[in-house]
C-alpha positions in Angstrom: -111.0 94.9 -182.8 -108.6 96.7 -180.2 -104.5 96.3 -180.6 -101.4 97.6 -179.5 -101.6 100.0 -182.4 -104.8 102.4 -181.2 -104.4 105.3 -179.4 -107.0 106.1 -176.6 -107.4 110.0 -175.6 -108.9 110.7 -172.0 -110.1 114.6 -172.2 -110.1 115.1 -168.0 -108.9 114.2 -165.2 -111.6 113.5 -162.8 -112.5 110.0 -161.0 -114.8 109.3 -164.0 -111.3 109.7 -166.4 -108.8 108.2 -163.9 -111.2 105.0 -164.0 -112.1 105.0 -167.6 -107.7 104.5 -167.7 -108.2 101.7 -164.8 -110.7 100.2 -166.5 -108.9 100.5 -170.0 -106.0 98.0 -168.8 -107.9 95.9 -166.5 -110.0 95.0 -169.6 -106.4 93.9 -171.3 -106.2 96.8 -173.7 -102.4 97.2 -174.7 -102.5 100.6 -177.2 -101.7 103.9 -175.6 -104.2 105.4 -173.2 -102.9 108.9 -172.6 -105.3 111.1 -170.0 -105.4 114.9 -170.4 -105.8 116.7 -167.4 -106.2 120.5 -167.0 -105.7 120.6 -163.4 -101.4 120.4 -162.0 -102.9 117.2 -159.3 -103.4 113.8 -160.3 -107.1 112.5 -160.8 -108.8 113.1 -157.4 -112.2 112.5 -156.2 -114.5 115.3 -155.1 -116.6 114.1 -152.1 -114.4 114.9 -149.4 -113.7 118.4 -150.5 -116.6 119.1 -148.9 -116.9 116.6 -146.3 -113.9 114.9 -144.6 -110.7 116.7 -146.0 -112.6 120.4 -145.6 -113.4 119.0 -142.4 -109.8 118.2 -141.2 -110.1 115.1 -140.7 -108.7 113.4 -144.1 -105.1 114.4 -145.6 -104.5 115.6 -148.5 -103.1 112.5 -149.8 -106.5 110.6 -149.1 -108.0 112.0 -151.9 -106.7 111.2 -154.7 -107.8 108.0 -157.5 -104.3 106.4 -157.4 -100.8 106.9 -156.1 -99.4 109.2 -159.0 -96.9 105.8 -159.5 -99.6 104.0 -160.7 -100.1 105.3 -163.5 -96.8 105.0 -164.7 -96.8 101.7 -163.9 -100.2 101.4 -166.1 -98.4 103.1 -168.8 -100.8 105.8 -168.5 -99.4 108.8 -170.5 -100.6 112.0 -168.0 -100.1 115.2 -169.1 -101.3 117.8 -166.0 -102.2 121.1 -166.3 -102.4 120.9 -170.1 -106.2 122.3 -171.1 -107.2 120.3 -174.1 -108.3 123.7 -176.3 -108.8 122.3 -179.5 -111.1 119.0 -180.5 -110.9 117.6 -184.4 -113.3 115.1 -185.1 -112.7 115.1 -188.6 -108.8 114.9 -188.3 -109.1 112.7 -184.9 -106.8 115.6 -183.1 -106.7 117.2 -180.0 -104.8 120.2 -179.1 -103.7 121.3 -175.7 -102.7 124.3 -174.3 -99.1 124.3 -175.2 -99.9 123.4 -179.0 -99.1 119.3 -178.7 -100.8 117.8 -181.2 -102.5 114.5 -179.8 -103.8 112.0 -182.6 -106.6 109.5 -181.2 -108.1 106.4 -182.7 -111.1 107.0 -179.7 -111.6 109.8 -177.3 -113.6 110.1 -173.9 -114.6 113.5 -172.9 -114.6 113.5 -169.2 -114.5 116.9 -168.5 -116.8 117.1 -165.5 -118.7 120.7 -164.8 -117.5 124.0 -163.4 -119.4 126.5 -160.6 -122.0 128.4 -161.6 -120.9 132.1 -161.1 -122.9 134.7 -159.1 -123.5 138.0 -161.5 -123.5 140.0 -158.9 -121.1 143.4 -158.3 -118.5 142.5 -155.9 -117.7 139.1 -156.7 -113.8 139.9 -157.6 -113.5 140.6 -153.8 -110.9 138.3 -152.0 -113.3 136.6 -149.6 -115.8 135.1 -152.2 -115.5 131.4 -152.9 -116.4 128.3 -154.5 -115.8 125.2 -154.1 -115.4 122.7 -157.0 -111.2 121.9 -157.3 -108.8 120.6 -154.6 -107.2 124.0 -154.8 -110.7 125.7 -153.4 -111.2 123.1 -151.0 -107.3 124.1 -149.4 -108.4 127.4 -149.3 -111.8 127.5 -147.5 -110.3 124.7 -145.2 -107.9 127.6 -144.1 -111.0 130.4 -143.8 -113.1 128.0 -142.0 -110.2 127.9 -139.5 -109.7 131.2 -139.4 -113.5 132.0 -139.4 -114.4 130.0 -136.7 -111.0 131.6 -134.1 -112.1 134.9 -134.9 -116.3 134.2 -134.6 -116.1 135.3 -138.9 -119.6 135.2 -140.7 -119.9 133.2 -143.5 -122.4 133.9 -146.1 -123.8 131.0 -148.5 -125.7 131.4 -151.7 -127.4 128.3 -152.0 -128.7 125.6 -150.4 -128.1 122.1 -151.9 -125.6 119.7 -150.9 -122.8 121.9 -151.0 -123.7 124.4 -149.8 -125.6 122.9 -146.7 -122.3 119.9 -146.2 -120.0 123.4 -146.4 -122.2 124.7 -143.4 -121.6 121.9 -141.7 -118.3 122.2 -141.5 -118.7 125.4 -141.3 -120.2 125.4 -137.6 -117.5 122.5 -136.8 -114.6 125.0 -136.9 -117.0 127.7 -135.0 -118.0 130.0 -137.7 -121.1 132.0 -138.1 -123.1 131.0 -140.7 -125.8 132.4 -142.9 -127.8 130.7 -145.9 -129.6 132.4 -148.5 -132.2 130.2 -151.0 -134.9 131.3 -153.1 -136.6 128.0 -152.8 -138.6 127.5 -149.9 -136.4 124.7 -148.1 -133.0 123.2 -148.6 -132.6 121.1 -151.6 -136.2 121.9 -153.0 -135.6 121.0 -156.2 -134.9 117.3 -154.9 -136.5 116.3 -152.0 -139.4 118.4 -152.7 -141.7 120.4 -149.9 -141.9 117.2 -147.6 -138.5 116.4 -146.6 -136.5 119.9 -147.4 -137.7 121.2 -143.6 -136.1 118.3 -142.2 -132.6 119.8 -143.5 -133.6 123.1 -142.0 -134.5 121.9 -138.9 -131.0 119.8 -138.4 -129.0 123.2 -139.7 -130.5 125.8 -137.3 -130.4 123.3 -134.2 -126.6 123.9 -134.9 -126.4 127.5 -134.8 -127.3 128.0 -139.1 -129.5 131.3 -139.8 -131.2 130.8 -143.1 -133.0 133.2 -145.2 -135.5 131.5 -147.7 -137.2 133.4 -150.7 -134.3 135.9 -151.1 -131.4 136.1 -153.9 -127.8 137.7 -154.0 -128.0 141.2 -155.0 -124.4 142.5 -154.0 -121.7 141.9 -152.1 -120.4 144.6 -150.4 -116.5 145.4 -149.9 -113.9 147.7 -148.7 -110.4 147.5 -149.4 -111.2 144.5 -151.7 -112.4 142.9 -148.7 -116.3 141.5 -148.0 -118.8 143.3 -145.0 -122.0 142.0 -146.2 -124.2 140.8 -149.0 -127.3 142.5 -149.9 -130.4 140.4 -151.0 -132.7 141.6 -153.6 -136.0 141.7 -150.6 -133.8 144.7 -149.4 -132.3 142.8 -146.2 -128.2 143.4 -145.5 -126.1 140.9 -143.9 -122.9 141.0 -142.2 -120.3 138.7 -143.7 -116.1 138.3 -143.8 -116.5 135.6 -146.5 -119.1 134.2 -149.1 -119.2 131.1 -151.0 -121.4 130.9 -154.0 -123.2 127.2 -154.3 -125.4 128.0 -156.5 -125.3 124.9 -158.8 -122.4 123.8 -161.3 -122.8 123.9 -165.4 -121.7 121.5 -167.8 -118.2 121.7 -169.0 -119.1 121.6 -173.0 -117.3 124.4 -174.8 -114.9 121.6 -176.3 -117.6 119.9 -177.5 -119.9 122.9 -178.9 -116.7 123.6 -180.6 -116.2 120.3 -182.1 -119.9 119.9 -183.3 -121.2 117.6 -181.0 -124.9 116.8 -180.5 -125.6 119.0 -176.8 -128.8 118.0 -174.3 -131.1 120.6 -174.0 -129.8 123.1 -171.4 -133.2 123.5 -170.2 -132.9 120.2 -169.3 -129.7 120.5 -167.3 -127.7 120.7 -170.2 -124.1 118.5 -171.1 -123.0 116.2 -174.2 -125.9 113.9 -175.3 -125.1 110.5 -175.4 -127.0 107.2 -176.0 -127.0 104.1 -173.5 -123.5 103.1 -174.5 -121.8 106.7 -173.7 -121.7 107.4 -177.5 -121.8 110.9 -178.6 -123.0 112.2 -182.1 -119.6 111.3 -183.7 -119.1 107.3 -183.8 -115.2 108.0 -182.1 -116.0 110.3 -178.9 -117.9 109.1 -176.0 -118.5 110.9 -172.8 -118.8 110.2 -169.3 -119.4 111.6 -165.7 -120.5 115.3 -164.5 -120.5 116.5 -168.7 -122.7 113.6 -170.4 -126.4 113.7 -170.8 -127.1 110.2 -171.4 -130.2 107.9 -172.9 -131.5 106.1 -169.6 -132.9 102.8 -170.2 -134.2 102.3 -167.0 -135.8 105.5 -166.5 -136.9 105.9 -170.3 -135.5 109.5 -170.2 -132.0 111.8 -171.5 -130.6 112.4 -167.3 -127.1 114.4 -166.5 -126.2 113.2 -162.9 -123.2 115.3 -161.6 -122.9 112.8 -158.7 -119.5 110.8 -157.3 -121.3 107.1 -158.2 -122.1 108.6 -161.9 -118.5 108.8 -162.3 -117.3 105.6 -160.2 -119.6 103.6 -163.1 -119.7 106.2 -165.4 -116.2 105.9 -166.4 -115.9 102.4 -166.9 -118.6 101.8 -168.9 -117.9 103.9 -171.2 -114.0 102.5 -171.6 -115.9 99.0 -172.0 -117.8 100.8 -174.7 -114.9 102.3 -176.6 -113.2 98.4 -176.4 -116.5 97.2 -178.6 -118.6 95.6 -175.5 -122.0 95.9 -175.8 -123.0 98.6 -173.2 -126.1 99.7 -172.0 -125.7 102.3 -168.9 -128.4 102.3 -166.8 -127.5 102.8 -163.4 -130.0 104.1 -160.2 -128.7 107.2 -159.6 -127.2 107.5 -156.5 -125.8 110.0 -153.9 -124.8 110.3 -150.3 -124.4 113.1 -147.9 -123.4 113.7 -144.5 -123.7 116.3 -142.4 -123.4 116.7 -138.9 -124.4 113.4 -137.2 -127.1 112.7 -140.0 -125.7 110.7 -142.8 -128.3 109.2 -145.6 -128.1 107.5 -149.1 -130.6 109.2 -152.0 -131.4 106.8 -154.8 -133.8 107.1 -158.1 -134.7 109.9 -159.8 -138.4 111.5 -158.6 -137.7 115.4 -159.8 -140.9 117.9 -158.6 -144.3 117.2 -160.2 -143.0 113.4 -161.6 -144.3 111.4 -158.1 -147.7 111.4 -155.9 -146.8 111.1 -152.4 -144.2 110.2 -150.1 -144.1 107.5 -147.8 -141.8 107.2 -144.8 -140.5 104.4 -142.6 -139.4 105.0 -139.3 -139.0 107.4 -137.1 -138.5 111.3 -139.0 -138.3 113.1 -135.8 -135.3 111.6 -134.6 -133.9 111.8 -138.0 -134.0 107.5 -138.3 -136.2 106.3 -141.5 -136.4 106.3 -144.8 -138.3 107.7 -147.4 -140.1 107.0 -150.8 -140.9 109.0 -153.2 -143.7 106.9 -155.4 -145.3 107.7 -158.8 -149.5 107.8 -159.7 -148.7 104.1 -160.8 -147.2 103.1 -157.2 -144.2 102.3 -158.9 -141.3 103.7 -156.4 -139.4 106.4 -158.0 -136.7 107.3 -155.6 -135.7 106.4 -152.0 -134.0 108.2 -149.4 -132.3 106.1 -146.2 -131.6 108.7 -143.4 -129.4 107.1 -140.8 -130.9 103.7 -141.8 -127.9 101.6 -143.4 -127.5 98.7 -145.3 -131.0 99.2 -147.5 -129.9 101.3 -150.6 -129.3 98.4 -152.7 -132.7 97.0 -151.4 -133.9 100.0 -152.3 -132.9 100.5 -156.1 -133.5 96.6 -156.5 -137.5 98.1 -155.7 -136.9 101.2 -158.2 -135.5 98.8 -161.1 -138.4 95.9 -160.4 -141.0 98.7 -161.6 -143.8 96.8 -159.7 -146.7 98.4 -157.9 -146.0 99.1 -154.3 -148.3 99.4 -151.2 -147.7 102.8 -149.2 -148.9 101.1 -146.0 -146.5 98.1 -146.9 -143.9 100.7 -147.4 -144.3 102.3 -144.5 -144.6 99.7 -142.3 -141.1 98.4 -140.5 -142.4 95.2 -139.8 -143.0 94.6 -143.6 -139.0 93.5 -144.7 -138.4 95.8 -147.5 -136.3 92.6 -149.4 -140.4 90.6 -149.3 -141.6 93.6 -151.9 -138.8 92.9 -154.3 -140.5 90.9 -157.2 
């Protein structure tokens, strides 16, 4: 039973904690729900720091979970840019920054990932960037600006969704752009040999040089300022700033310090969970970016550092910590825009899990979709590339585990809603 006498602790102020607290009173729990956030802003969301508010064309103002009155109004107790340093399981405490003391009944870690850092000489130089917080975001908006007036070189290290949406915008304010990857195409690791060329293709008809099979060796400076990066196949190139997107890591140290079960960071890494959100201590669930959950659906232990993970993410696991009976098993989901190709990604087909790919439409001019289906025909994981309104068909097809045709799939006469079973 929940009463006015609990105390709920939120450890993090992403969207995945800002909803957990939405979720918390919509659900007509009347204890204290007190959200711990490291960073000085309210609870914001992440997407458009790299698509419309690096772009210029959101405000500031846009991206944020609530208007900072609301949570008043929820009698939400926020304390901003107060760290929480100290987790107690035993005692039921957690200590912030400044020494307060906070007692919980239940706790949420929500405390999201942080960049992975290039170990690399040179990366103290003032140009090199990443791009994770609102406060990064303000700043590269500013050198993308500047980059682009002056014909600046930008340098990326990395090329998954950050790093190729940051290119994008990027080329929209007129900068020079370079991209360096180890993998053979963009986004390897996700959409695999068959579909990363299609990113490549769209980047360099805009002007984006990339440079596959090659890592970061040094970034060269002068006067704490950047001239180049050196790659370790011996090739130099010219550069006035560099942002590292190079992946982000689980945000766990509060949890490793607290005892907590962690996933196996082979694996990806972040707080193991069960389908509920539960970690190894009966009072502490986690949520978003840091949890490695139990999927049902997928019959495996996934960490999904995407915006939908935390939309959901965060309210199931308030619903879990109020006693509901809770089994998380969301498609993943992600979206990406870049340029004038937007498309939808749904399922979970990592390299050497599917057989084939099947596509529906037209690839060439960037209008289809694709599937991504297992030895079984049982369809993993679907893409929609400037094809809307399907990515709810699509994950209906992923959750209905039946076997699928690739000539039915691949045929747009064949409604994709007549395969559901």
């Amino acid at each position: 039973m929940v009463d006015a006498h609990q105390t709920f602790v939120i450890v993090g102020g992403g969207l995945a904690g800002a909803k957990a607290a939405e979720t918390l009173r919509a659900e007509g729990f009347t204890g204290r729900v007190i959200l711990i956030c490291d960073e000085r802003d309210h609870p914001y969301e992440r997407p458009p720091l790299s698509k419309g508010f690096l772009l210029g064309k959101e405000e500031r103002d846009s991206v944020f979970v609530h208007e900072p009155a609301w949570y008043a109004q929820a009698q939400i107790e926020l304390h901003l840019g107060q760290p929480a340093v100290r987790l107690d399981p035993g005692a039921k405490t957690v200590r912030l920054g400044d020494g307060t003391l906070i007692a919980y009944d239940k706790l949420l870690l929500a405390t999201g990932a942080e960049p992975r850092r290039l170990d690399i000489p040179g990366t103290g130089l003032a140009g090199v960037h990443h791009l994770r917080r609102l406060a990064h975001a303000e700043r590269l908006r500013g050198v993308l600006a500047s980059l682009g007036r002056d014909n600046g070189h930008l340098v990326i290290a990395g090329a998954g969704w950050i790093g190729l949406e940051v290119a994008a915008a990027a080329r929209s304010y007129g900068a020079e752009v370079t991209v360096v990857e180890a993998a053979p195409t963009p986004l390897h690791g996700i959409l695999g040999p068959e579909l990363g060329g299609l990113f490549t293709d769209l980047h360099r008809e805009h002007g984006v040089r990339f440079h596959f099979g090659a890592r970061f060796t040094e970034i060269v400076g002068q006067d704490g300022m950047v001239l180049a990066v050196r790659t370790d196949d011996g090739e130099e190139h010219p550069a006035h700033d560099v942002l590292a997107a190079i992946g982000a890591a689980p945000r766990t140290a509060l949890a490793e310090q607290a005892g907590l079960d962690l996933a196996d960071p082979e694996a990806g890494g972040g707080v193991a969970v069960d389908a509920a959100l539960r970690t190894s201590d009966p009072y502490i669930y986690a949520a978003g970016d840091v949890a490695a959950a139990d999927h049902p659906l997928l019959d495996t232990r996934l960490r999904v550092e995407h915006w939908a993970n935390a939309l959901n993410g965060g309210p199931a696991a308030a619903r879990a910590m109020l006693g509901q009976d809770i089994s998380y098993d969301r498609v993943p989901y992600f979206f990406s825009d870049q340029y004038d190709v937007g498309m939808e990604y749904s399922g979970y087909a990592p390299p050497g899990s599917y057989a084939q790919v099947v596509c529906r439409g037209d690839v060439a001019k960037r209008e289809f979709i694709a599937f991504w289906l297992g030895e079984d025909g049982r369809l993993l994981a679907g893409m929609n590339v400037n094809v809307w309104d399907v990515a709810e068909t699509i994950q209906q097809l992923i959750r209905g585990g039946v076997r699928l045709e690739p000539g039915e799939l691949a045929d747009p006469e064949v409604p994709l809603t007549s395969l559901l079973p």
